[in-house]
N, C-alpha and C positions, 0 to 999 in steps of 0.2 A: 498431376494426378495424386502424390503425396508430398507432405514437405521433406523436405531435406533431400536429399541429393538419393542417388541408386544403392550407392554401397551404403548410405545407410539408413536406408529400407534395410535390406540385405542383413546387416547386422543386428537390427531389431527384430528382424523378424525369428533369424538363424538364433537371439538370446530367449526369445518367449518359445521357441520349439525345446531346446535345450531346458530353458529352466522347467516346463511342463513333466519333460523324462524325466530328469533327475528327481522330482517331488515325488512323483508316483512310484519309479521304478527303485530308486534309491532309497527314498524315504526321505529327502532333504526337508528342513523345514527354514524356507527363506533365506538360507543359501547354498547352493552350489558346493556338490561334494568334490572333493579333488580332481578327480577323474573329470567329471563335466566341465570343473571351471578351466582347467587344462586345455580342452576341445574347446570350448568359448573364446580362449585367447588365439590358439590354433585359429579357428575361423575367422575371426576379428583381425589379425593378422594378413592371413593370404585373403580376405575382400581388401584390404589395405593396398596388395601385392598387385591385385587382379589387373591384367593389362587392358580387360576392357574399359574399365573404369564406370564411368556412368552411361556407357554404352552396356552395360555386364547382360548379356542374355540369364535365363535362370540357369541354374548351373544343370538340371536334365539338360538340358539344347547347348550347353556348352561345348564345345571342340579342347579347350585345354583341360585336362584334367590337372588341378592344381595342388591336391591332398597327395599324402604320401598314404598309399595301398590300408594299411590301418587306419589312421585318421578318415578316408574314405567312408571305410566300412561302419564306422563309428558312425557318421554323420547320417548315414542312410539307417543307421539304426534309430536315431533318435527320429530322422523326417517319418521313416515309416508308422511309430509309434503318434506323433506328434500329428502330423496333417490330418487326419480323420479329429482327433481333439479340436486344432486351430478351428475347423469351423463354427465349432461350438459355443469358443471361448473367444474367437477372435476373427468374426468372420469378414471383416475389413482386409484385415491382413492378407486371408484367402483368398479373397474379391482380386484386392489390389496386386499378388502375386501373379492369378491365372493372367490377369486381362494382362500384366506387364509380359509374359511369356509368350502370349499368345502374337501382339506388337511388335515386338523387341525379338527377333531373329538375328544371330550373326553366320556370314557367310566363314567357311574355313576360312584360315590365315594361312 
């Protein structure tokens, strides 16, 4: 459905959501203000960590919660801001998110 493996989808996808907030909301201009690129590595990271691996459901349908309660909150800040943009800007990405969500169910562990 897309090249390269799940996590990284996941990881492109999670860095064009991220770098969209930061431009707008920050004012970055073609890079990544502290604070973002911090949460970029953070995410980049626990997809690394993630036990599903290329099994990974989206992380709404997730059972593990893998973020520490900040980083959390962080990250649904920037989806919430960002996913209404991705269509616009990136509507593959959205295509290829829903439909993998929609497929890609894990049962609790």
């Amino acid at each position: 459905m897309f090249s390269g493996t799940r996590i990284e989808f996941e990881k492109r996808t999670v860095t064009k959501m991220i770098g969209f907030y930061c431009k707008k909301l920050h004012h970055s201009k073609g890079v990544l203000c502290a604070e973002c690129a911090a949460l970029l590595e953070y995410s980049h990271k626990r997809l690394d960590k993630c036990v599903y691996q290329n099994d990974k459901p989206t992380c709404s349908k997730c059972t593990i919660h893998c973020y520490k309660p900040d980083r959390r909150q962080q990250i649904r800040d920037v989806m919430r801001y960002s996913q209404p943009r991705m269509l616009l800007r990136r509507p593959d990405l959205v295509i290829l998110h829903t439909i993998e969500g929609l497929f890609n169910k894990k049962k609790k562990r």
